[in-house]
C-alpha positions as CSV (number, residue, x, y, z in Angstrom):
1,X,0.0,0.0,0.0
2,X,1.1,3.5,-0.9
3,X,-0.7,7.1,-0.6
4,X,-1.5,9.4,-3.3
5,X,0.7,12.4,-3.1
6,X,-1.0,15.1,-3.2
7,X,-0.8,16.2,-6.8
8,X,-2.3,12.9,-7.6
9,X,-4.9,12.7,-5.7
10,X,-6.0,16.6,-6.8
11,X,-6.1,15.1,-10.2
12,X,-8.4,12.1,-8.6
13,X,-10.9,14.5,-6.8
14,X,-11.1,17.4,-10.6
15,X,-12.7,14.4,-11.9
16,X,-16.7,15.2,-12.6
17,X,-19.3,14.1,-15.0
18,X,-18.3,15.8,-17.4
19,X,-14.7,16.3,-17.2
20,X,-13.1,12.9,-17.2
21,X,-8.9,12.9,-15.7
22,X,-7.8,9.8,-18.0
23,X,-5.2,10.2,-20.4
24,X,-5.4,8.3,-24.2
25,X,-2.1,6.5,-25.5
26,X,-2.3,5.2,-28.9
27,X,-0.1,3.0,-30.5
28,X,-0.2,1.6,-34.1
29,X,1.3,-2.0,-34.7
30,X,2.3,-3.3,-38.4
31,X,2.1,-7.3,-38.3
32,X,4.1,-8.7,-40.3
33,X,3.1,-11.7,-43.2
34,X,3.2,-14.2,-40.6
35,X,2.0,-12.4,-37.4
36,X,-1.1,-11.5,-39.0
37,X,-3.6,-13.9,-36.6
38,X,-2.2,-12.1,-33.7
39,X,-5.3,-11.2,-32.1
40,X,-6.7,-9.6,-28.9
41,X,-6.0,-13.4,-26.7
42,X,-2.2,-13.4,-28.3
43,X,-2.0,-9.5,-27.2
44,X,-3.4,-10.0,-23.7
45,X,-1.0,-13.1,-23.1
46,X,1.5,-10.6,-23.9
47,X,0.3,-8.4,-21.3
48,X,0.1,-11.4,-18.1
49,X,3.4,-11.7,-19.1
50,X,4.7,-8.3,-18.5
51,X,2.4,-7.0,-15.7
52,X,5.6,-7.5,-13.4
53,X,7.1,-4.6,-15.6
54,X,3.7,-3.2,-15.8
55,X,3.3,-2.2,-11.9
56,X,0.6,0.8,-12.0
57,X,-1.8,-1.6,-14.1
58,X,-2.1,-4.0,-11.0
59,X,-2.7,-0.5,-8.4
60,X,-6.4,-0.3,-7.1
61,X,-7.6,2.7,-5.8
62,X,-8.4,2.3,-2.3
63,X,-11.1,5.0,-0.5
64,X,-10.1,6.0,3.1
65,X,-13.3,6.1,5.6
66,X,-14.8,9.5,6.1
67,X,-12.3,10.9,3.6
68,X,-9.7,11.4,6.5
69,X,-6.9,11.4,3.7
70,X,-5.9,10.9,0.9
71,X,-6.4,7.9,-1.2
72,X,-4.4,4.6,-1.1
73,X,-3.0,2.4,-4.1
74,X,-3.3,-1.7,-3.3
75,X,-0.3,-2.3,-5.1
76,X,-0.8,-5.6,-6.0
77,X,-4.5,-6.2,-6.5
78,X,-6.1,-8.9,-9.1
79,X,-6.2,-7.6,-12.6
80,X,-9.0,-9.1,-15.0
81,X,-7.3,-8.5,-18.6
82,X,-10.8,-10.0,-20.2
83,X,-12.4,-6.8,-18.6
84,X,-9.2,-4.7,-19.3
85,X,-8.5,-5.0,-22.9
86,X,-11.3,-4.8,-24.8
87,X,-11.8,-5.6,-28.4
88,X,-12.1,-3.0,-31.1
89,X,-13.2,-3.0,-35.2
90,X,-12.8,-0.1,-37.2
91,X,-15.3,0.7,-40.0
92,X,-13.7,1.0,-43.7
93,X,-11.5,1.8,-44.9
94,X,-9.8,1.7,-41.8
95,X,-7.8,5.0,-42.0
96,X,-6.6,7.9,-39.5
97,X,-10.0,9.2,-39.5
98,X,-11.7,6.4,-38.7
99,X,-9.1,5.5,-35.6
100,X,-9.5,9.1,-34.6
101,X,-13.2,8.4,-34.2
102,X,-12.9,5.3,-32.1
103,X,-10.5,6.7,-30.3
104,X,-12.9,10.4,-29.6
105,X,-15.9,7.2,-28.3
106,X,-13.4,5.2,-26.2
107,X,-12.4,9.2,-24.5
108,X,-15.9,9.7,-24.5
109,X,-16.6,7.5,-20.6
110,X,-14.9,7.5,-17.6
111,X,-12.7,4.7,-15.6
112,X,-14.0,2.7,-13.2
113,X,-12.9,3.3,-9.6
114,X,-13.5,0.0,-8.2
115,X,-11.0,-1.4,-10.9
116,X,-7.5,-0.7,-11.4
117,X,-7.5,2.4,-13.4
118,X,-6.7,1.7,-16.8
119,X,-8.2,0.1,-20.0
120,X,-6.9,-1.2,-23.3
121,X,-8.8,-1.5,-26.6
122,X,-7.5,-4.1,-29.1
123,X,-8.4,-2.4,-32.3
124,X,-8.3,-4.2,-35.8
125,X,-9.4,-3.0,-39.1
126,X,-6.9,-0.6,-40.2
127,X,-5.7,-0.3,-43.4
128,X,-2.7,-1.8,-44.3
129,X,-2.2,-5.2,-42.0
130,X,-2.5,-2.9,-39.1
131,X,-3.8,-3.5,-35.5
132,X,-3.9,0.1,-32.9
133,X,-3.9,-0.5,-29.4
134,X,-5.2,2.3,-27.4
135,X,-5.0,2.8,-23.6
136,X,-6.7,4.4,-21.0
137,X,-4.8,5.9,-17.8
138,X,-5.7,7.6,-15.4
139,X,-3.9,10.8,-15.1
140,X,-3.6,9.8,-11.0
141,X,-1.4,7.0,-12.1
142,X,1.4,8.8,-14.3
143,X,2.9,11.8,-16.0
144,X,3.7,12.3,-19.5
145,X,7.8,11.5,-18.4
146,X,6.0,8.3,-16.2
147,X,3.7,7.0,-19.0
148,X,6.4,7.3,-21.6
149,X,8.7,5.1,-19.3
150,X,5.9,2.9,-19.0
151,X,5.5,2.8,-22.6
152,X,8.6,1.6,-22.7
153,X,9.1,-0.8,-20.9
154,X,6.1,-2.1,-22.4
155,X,7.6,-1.9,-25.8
156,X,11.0,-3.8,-24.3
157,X,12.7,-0.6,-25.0
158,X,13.6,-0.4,-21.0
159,X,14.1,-3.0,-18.5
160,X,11.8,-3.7,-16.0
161,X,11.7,-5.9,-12.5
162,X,11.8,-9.1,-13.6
163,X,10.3,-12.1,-11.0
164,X,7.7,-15.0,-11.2
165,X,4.2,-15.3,-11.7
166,X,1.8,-12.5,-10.5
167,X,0.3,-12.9,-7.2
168,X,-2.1,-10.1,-5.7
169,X,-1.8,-8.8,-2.1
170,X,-4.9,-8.9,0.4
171,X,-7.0,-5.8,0.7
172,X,-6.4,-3.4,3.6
173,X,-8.4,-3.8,6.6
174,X,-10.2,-0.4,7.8
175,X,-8.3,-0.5,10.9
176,X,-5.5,-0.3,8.6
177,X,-6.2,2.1,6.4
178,X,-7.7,4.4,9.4
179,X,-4.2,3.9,11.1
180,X,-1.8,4.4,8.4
181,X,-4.1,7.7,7.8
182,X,-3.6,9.0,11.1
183,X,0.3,8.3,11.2
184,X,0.5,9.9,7.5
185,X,-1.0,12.9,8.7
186,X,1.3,13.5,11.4
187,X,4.2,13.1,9.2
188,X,2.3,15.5,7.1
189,X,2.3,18.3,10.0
190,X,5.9,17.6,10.5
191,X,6.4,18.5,6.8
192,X,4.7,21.9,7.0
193,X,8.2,24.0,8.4
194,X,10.0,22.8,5.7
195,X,7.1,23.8,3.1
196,X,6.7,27.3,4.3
197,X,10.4,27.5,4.2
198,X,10.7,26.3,0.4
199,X,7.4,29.1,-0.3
200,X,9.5,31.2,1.5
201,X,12.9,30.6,-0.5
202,X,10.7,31.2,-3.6
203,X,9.5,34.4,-2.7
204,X,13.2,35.7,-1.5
205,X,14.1,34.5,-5.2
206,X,11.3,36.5,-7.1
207,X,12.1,39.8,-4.9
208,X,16.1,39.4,-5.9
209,X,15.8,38.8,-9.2
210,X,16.6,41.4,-11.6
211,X,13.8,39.3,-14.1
212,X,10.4,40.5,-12.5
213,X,7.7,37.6,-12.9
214,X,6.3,36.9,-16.2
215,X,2.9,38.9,-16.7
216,X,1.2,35.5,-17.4
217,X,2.1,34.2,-13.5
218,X,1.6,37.5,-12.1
219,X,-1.6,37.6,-13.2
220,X,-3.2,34.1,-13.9
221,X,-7.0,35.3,-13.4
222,X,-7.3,37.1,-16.7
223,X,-7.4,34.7,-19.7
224,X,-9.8,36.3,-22.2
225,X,-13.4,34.8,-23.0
226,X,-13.0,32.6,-26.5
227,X,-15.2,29.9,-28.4
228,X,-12.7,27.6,-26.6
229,X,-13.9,28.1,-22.6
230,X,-17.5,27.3,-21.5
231,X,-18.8,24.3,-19.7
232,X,-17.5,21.4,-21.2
233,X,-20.0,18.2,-22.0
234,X,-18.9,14.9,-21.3
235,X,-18.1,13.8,-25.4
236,X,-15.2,13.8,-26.4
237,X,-13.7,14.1,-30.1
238,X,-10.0,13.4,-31.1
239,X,-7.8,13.8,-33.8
240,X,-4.2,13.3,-35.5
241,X,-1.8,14.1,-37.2
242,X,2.1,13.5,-37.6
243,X,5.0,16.0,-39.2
244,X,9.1,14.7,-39.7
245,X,11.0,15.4,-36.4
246,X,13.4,16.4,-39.1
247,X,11.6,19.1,-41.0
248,X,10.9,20.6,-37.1
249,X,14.2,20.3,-35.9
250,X,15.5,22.3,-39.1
251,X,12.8,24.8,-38.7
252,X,13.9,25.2,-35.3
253,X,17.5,25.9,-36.0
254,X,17.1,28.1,-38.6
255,X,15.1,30.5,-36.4
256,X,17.0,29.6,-33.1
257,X,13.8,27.5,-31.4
258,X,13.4,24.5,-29.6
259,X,10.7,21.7,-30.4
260,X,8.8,23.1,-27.6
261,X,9.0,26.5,-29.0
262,X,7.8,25.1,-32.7
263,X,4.9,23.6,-31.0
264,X,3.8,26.5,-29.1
265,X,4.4,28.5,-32.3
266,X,2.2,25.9,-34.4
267,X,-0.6,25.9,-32.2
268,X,-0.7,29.6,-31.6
269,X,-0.9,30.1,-35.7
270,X,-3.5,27.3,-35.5
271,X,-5.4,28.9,-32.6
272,X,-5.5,32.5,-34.4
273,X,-7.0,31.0,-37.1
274,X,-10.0,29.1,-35.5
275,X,-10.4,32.4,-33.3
276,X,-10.3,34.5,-36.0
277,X,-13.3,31.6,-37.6
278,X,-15.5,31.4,-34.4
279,X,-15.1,34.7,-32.7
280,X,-14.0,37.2,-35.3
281,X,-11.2,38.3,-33.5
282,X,-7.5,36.5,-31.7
283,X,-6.4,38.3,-28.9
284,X,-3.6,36.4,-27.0
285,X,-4.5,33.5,-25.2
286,X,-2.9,32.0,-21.8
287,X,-1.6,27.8,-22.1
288,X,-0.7,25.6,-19.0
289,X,2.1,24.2,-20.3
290,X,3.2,21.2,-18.3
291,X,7.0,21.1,-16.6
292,X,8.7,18.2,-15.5
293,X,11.0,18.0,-12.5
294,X,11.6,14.5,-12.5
295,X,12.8,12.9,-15.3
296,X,14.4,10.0,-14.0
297,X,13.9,7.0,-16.8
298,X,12.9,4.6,-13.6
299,X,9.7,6.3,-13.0
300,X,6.3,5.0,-14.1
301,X,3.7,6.5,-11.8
302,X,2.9,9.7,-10.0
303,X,2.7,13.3,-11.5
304,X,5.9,15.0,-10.8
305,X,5.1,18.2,-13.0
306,X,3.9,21.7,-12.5
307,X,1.2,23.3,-15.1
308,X,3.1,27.0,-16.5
309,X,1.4,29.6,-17.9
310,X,2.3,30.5,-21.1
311,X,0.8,33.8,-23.2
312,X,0.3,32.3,-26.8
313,X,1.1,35.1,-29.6
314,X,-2.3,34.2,-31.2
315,X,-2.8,38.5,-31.9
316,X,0.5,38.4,-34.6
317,X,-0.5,37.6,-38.1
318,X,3.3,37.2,-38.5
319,X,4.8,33.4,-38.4
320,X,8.5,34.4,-37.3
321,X,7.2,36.7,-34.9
322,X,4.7,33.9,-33.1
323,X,7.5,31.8,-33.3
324,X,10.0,34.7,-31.5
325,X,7.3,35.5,-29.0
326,X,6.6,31.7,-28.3
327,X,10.6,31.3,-27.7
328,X,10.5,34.5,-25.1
329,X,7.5,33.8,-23.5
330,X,8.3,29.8,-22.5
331,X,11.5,30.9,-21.1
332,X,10.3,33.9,-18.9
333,X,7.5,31.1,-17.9
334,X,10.2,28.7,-17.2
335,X,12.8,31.1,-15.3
336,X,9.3,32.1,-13.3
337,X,8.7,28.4,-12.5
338,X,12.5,28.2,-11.4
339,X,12.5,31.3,-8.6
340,X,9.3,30.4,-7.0
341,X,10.2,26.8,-7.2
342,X,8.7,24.1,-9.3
343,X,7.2,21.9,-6.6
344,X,5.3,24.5,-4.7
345,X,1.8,23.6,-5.7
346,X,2.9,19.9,-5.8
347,X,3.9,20.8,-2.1
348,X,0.9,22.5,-1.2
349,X,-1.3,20.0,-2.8
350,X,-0.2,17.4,0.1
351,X,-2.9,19.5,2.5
352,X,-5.7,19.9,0.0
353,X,-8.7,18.3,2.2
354,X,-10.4,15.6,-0.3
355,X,-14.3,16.5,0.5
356,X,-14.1,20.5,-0.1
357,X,-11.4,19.8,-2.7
358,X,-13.7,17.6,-4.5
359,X,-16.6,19.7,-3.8
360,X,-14.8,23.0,-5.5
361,X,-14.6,21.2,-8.6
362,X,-17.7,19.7,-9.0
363,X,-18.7,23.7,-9.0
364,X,-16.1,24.6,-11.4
365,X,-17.1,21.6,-13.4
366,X,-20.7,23.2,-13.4
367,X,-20.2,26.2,-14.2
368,X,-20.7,27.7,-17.6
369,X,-18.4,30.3,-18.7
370,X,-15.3,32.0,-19.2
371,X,-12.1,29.5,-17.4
372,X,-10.7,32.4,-15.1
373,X,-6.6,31.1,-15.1
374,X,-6.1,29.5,-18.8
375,X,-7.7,29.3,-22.0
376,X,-6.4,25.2,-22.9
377,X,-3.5,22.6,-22.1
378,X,-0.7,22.3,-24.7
379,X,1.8,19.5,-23.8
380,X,5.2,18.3,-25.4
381,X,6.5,14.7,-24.3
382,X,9.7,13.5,-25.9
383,X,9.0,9.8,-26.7
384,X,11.2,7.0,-27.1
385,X,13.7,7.2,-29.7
386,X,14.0,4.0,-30.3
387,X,11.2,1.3,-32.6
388,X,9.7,-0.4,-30.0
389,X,7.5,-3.7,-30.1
390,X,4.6,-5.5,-28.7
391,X,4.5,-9.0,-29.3
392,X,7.0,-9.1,-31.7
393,X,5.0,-6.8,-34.0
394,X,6.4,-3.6,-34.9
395,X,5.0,-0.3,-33.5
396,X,5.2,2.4,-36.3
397,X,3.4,5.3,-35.0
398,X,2.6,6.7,-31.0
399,X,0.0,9.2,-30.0
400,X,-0.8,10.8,-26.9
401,X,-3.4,13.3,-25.2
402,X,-3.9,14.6,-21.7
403,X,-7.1,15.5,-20.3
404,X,-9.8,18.3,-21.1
405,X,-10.0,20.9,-17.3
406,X,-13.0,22.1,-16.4
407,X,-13.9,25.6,-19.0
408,X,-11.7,24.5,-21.5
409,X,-13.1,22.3,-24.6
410,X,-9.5,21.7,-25.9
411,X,-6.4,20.1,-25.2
412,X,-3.2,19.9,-27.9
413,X,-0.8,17.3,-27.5
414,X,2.6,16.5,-29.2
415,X,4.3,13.4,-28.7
416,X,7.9,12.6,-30.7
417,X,8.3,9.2,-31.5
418,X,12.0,8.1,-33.3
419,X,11.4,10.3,-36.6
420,X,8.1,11.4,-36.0
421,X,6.4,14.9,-34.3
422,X,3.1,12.9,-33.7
423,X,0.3,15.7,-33.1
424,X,-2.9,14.9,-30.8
425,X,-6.1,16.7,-30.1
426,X,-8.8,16.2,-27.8
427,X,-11.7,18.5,-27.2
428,X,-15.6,18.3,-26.1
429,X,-18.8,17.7,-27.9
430,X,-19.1,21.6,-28.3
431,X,-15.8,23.6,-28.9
432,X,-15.6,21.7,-32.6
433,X,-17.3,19.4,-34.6
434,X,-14.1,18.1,-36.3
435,X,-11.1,18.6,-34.0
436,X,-9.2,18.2,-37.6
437,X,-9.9,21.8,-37.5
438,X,-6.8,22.3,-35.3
439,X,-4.7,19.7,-36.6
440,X,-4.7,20.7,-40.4
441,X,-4.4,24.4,-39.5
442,X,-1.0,23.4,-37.2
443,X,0.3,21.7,-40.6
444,X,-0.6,24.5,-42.3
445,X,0.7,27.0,-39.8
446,X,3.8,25.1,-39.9
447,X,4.5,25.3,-44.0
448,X,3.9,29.2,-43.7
449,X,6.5,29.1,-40.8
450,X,9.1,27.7,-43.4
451,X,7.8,29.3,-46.3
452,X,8.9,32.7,-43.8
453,X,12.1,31.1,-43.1
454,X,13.1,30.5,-46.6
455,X,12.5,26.8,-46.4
456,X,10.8,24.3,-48.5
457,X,7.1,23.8,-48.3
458,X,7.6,20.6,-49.2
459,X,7.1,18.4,-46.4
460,X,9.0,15.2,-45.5
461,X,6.5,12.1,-46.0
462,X,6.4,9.9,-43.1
463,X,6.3,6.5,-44.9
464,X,5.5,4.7,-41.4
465,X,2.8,7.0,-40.5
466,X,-0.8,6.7,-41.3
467,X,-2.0,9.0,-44.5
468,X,-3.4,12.3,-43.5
469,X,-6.9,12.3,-42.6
């Protein structure tokens, strides 16, 4: 038995009816001549045989009485993989649109908390002798850095523990769980000199520094109204799409930007034009922006990050100058993150109370209007840079997306995957009706980005990826 931290169990309790905290990993799998009757028994054999790699898919959440604490993972509980990993057929022709659609459905319902918190679908019918496997994690269980580690070792790209068959643990007793809750707590109050001391470190930082806060943290209650933030409904709609890590890294260098940069840049062209569609005007909008500060490759649970503002240029209709002001803006965020510290929510989280924390976002989740600290989540995970495989069957292409938050119908994720820039987007029933919308105006934003840098518009084709939607 372990507790939550704190973060995690904040992301447990913004769950609501409508805004669901699982994350969607994708991965599609070419079979080759002879593997083609691998099938959904083969892949969940393949799955028993790694759950001792797999640890977070055998953790079962664990209530504590009265809500005296936080949460408890059983860390070895039973896992039923018929009920787990769940079969999947795609209508023809079996393309990226028609994965994309299954995938928006399988988004579309929440995980079940008496279960451990994850689910696979076994999807066949792609074009091309394909298969997809798509899974369903809780965003309690893992980070970005945690789930691509996970999605290694899943792949055989890392080593994990390695040990004899699976046996499950016995569930807690209340008297245990009510006793373990009372000792954590203490520990807990014996932790609060040190916290106020790191706050307090952070503060001395800011009021040295010669950098004064970025205007996005120093005021992180003003994201303007957009077509984007209203009270989300619980449907969810996805979409792809995949660019050459090369053609972004030489982007990059030619106008001095990281990946991270280009995607910010991307979206914000991408976000001006849909605001400039469905509100008839783009006035800069504010990202969370997820930091890591843990990226040890060991780690395959818990959320070790902080969410950063970031102001999005979506106001310039010039392409180097969103990609300038992308490149500023991220590192004022980040040297902002740095002087107040970047585990000082995390910290703090520790001594959220779980009923009023829960109860606060059932409201927010209710509300309908403006989101008053960020207009959407933009992520950027660097995945593994190596082909991994499941079952001996190659995996060509990875996608990822983190959750929708409660005012905010739309979520932009960018996983990297050996030589590809693999683009995901999630958003609700009512922001879009075709989340392509933002995907083929980020490839589009991205050609007019080169075209201003005196590059090619000519992209590289991605002969391992899916055709375009």
């Amino acid at each position: 038995m372990k507790r939550l931290s704190g973060w995690d169990a904040v992301l447990l309790y913004s769950e609501t009816p409508n805004v669901h905290m699982h994350t969607i990993k994708a991965a599609v799998i070419e079979l080759d001549s002879d593997r083609r009757d691998f099938g959904i028994d083969a892949f969940r054999e393949v799955i028993r045989g790694r759950l001792g790699k797999l640890e977070p898919f055998c953790y079962q959440l664990v209530e504590i009485p009265f809500k005296l604490h936080h949460p408890m993972w059983r860390e070895h509980c039973d896992v039923d993989l018929e009920y787990h990993i769940r079969p999947w057929r795609l209508p023809a022709p079996g393309g990226r649109r028609e994965l994309d659609e299954a995938i928006g459905r399988i988004a579309s319902t929440p995980l079940d908390r008496s279960r451990p918190l994850w689910e696979m679908y076994f999807i066949e019918g792609l074009a091309n002798d394909r298969i997809a496997v798509v899974g369903k994690i809780h965003h309690a269980l893992a980070d970005g850095v945690a789930s691509a580690n996970l999605m290694a070792r899943g792949m055989d790209l890392q080593p994990g523990p390695e040990g004899g068959p699976y046996v499950s643990d016995p569930a807690p007793t209340t008297r245990q769980l009510m006793s373990s809750a009372f000792a954590d707590h203490l520990r807990h109050v014996g932790r609060i000199p040190h916290t106020i001391r790191y706050t307090a470190e952070g503060l001395r930082r800011v009021r040295r520094s010669s950098r004064k806060l970025s205007p996005e943290l120093s005021r992180p209650f003003e994201p303007p109204p957009s077509f984007i933030n209203h009270k989300i409904t619980p449907e969810r709609r996805f979409a792809t799409a995949t660019l050459a890590l090369a053609d972004v890294k030489e982007t990059g260098k030619r106008l001095g930007a990281t990946i991270n940069d280009m995607v910010l840049a991307m979206s914000a062209g991408a976000l001006r034009t849909l605001l400039l569609r469905y509100d008839g005007q783009a006035e800069p909008l504010l990202a969370s922006v997820p930091m890591s500060f843990d990226f040890s490759p060991e780690r395959i649970s818990g959320n070790r990050f902080t969410g950063v503002l970031v102001g999005l240029p979506t106001d310039s209709d010039d392409p180097l100058e969103r990609v300038r002001c992308s490149h500023e803006n991220a590192i004022a965020a980040k040297e902002s993150n740095q002087l107040m510290g970047p585990e000082l929510v995390s910290r703090w989280a520790a001594y959220m109370p779980p009923a009023p924390t829960q109860a606060f976002f059932r409201w927010a989740s209710g509300r309908d209007g403006d989101n008053k600290i960020l207009n959407l989540n933009i992520s950027n995970v660097p995945g593994p840079r190596e082909r991994g495989r499941v079952g001996g069957a190659l995996v060509t292409e990875i996608y990822s997306v983190g959750p929708l938050t409660a005012g905010s119908g739309l979520n932009i994720t960018v996983w990297s995957y050996v030589d590809q820039l693999n683009i995901s987007v999630l958003s609700d029933g009512a922001t879009l009706k075709d989340p392509h919308e933002v995907t083929e105006a980020m490839v589009a934003d991205f050609i007019e980005i080169r075209r201003a840098a005196g590059l090619s518009e000519e992209l590289t084709v991605v002969e391992a990826a899916m055709a375009p939607a």
